[in-house]
C-alpha positions as a Markdown table, in Angstrom:
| # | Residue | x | y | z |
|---|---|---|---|---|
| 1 | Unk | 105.5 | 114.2 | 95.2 |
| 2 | Unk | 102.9 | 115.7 | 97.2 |
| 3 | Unk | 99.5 | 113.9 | 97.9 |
| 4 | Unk | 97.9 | 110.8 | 99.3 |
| 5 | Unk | 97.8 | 107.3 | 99.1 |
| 6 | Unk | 94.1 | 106.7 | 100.0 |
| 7 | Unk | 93.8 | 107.3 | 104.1 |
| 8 | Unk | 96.6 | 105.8 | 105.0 |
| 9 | Unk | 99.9 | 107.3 | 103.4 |
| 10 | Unk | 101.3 | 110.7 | 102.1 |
| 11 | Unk | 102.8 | 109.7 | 98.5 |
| 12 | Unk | 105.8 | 110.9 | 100.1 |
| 13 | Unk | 105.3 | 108.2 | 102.5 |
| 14 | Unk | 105.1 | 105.5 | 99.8 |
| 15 | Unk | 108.2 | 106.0 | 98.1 |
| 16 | Unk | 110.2 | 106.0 | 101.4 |
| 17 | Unk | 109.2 | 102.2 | 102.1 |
| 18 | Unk | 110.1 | 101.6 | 98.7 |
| 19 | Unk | 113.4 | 102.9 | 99.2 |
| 20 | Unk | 113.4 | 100.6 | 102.6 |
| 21 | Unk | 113.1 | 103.1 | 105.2 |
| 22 | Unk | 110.2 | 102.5 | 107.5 |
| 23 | Unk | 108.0 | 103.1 | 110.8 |
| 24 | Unk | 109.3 | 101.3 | 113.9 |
| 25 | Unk | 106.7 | 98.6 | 113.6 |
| 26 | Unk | 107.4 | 97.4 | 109.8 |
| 27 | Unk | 111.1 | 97.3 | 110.4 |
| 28 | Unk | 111.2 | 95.6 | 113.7 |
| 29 | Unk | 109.1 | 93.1 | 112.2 |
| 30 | Unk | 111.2 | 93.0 | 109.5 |
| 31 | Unk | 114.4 | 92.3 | 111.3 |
| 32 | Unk | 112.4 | 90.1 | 114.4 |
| 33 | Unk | 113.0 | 92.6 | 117.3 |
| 34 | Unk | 110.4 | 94.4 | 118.9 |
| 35 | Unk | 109.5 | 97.9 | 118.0 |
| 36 | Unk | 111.0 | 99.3 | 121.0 |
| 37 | Unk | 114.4 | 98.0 | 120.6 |
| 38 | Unk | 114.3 | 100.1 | 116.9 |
| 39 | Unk | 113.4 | 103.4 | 118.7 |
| 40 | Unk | 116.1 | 103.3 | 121.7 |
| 41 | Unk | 118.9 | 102.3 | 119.5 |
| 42 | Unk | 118.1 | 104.1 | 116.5 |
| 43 | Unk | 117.5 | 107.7 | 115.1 |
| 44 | Unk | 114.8 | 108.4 | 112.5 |
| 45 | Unk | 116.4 | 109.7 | 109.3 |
| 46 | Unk | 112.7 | 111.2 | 108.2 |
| 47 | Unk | 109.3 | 111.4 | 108.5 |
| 48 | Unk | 106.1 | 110.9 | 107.0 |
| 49 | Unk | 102.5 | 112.3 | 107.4 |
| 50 | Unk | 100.1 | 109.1 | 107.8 |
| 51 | Unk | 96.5 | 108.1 | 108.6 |
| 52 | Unk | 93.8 | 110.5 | 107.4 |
| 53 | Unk | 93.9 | 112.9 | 110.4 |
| 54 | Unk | 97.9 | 113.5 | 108.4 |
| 55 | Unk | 99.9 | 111.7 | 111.7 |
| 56 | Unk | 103.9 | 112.7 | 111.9 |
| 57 | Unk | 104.9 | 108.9 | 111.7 |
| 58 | Unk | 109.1 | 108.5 | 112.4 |
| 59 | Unk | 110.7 | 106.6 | 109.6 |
| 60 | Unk | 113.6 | 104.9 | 109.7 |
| 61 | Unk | 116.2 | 103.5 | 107.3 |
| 62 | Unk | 116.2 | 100.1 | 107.2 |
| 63 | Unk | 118.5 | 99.6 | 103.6 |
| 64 | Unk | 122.0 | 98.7 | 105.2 |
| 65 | Unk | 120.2 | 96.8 | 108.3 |
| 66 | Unk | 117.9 | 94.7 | 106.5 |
| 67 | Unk | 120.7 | 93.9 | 103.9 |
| 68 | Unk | 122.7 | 92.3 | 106.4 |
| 69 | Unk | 120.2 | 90.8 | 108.2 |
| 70 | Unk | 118.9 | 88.5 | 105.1 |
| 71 | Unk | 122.7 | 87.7 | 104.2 |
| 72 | Unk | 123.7 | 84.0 | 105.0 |
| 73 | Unk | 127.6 | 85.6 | 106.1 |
| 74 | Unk | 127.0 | 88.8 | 107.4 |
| 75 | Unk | 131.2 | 88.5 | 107.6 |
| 76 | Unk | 130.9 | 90.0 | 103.4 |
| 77 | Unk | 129.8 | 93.2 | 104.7 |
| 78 | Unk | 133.4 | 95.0 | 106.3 |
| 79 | Unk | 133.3 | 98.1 | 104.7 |
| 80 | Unk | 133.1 | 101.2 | 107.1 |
| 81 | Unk | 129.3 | 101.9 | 105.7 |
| 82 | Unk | 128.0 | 98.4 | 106.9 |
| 83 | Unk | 130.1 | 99.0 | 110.2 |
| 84 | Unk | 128.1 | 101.4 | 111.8 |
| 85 | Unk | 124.9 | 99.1 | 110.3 |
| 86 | Unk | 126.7 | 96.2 | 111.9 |
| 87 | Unk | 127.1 | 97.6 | 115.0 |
| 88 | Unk | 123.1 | 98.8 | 115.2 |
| 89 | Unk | 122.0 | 95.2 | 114.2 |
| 90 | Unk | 124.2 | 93.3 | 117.1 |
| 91 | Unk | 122.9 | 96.2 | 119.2 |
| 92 | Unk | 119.4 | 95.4 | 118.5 |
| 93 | Unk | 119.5 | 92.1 | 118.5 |
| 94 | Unk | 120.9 | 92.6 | 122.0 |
| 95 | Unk | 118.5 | 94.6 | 123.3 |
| 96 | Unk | 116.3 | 94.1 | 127.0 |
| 97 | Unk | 113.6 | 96.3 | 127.8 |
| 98 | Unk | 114.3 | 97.8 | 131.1 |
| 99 | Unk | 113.2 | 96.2 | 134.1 |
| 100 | Unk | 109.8 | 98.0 | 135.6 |
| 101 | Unk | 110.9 | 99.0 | 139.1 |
| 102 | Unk | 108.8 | 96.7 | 141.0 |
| 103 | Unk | 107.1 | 97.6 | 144.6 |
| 104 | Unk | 106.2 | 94.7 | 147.3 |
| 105 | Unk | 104.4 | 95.3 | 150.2 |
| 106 | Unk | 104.1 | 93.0 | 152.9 |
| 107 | Unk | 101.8 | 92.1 | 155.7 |
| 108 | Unk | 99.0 | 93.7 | 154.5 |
| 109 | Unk | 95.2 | 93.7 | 154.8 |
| 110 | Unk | 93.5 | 93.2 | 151.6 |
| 111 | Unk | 90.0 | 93.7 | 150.9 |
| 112 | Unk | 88.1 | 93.4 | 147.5 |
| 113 | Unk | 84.3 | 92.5 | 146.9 |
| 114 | Unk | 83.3 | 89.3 | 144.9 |
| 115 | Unk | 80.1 | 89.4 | 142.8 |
| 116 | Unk | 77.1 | 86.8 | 142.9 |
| 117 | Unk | 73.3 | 87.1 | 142.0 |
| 118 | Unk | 72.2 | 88.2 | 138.9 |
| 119 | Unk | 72.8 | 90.4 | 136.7 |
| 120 | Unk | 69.3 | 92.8 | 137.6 |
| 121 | Unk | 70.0 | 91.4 | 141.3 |
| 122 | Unk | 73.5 | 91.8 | 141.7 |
| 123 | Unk | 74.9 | 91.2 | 145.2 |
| 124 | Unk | 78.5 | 92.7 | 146.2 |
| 125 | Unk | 80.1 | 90.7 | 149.2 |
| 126 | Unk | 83.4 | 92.0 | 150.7 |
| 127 | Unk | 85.9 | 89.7 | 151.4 |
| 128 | Unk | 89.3 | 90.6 | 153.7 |
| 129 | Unk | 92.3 | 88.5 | 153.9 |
| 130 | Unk | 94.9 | 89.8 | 156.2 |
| 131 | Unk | 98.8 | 88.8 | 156.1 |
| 132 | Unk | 99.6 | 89.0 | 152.5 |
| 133 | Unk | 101.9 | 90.6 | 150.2 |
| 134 | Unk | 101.2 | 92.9 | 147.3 |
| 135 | Unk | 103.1 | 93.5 | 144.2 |
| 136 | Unk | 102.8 | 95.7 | 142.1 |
| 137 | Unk | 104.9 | 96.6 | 138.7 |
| 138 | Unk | 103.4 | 99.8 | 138.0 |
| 139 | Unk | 100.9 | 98.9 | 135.8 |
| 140 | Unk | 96.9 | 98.7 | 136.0 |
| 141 | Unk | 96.8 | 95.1 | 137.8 |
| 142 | Unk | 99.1 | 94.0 | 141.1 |
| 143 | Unk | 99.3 | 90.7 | 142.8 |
| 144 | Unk | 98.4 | 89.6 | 145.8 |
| 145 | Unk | 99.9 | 86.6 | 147.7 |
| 146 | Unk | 97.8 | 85.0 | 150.1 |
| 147 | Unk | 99.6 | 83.6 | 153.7 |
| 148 | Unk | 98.7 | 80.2 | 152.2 |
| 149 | Unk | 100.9 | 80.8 | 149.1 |
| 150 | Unk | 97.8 | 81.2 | 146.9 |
| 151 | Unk | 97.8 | 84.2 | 144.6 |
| 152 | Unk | 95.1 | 86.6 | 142.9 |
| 153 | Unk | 95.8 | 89.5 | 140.4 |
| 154 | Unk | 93.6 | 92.2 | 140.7 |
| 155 | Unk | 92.7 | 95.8 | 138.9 |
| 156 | Unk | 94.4 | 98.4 | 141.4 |
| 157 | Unk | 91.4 | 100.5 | 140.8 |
| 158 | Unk | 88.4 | 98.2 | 141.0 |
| 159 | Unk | 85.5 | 98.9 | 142.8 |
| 160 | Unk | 85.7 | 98.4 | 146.9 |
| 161 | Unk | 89.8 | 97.0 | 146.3 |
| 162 | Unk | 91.7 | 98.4 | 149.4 |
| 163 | Unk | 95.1 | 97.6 | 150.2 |
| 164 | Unk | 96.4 | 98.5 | 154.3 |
| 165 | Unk | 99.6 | 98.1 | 155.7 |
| 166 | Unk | 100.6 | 96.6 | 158.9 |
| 167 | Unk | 100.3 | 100.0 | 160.4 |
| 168 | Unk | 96.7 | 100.4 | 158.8 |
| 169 | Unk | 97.7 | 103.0 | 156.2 |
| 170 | Unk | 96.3 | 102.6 | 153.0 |
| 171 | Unk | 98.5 | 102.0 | 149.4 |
| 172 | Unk | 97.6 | 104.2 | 146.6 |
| 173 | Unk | 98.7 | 102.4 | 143.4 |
């Protein structure tokens, strides 16, 4: 039936969670995976308009999985129906997020300023370490490895953070 449910569902929307097919977030926490295990490993069977600016949210069907899941011997279910739902539970239940390809530099010249005085009298000195290593996943912060084994994680795109190579050529994270 057409129409909403407040600002936050279609009707539409409604009935399909009553019928045990949900968004990615409800179901994974559901079943105890994380939300990105139910998107690789399985297809939506619908979806739903959500939200009051009407959002296309991805619904999935959740009947066979959760079924299984909250039996005590999940060995009851061997028709070919629960095979296939079998199957997707072991496969989520299996599931790693993939690794984030992770880039080291070493031997580098790292220079970042460190903040004192007040806050209408601030002061900005730069500090410069040379000799370290620098990792960096990929993501808004890298680390960096003093030569004395001593670590700091930084914001690749703070203010006066420069990263140099042996060869002095800057990294762009």
């Amino acid at each position: 039936m057409a129409g909403y449910q407040g600002f936050s569902k279609s009707n539409n929307a409604v009935d399909a969670e009553a019928n045990n097919c949900f968004p990615a977030s409800i179901l994974a926490k559901k079943l105890r995976v994380k939300t990105a295990a139910i998107q690789a490993v399985l297809t939506p069977s619908e979806w739903h308009h959500t939200s009051k600016h009407f959002n296309a949210t991805d619904y999935y069907d959740g009947a066979l999985l959760l079924e299984i899941a909250a039996s005590d011997t999940p060995d009851d279910f061997d028709d070919d129906e629960y095979a296939e739902a079998k199957e997707q539970l072991a496969a989520l239940l299996a599931w790693k997020a993939p690794k984030k390809d992770v880039q080291v530099y070493e031997d580098c010249t790292v220079k970042w300023l460190v903040w004192s005085g007040t806050r209408t009298h601030p002061k900005a000195t730069e500090k410069t370490v040379e000799h370290c290593a620098v990792e960096w996943k990929g993501g808004a912060f890298c680390l960096v490895t003093f030569a004395d084994g001593g670590t700091m994680r930084k914001k690749t795109d703070a203010c006066g953070f420069e990263v140099r190579q042996e060869g002095g050529s800057r990294v762009w994270f």
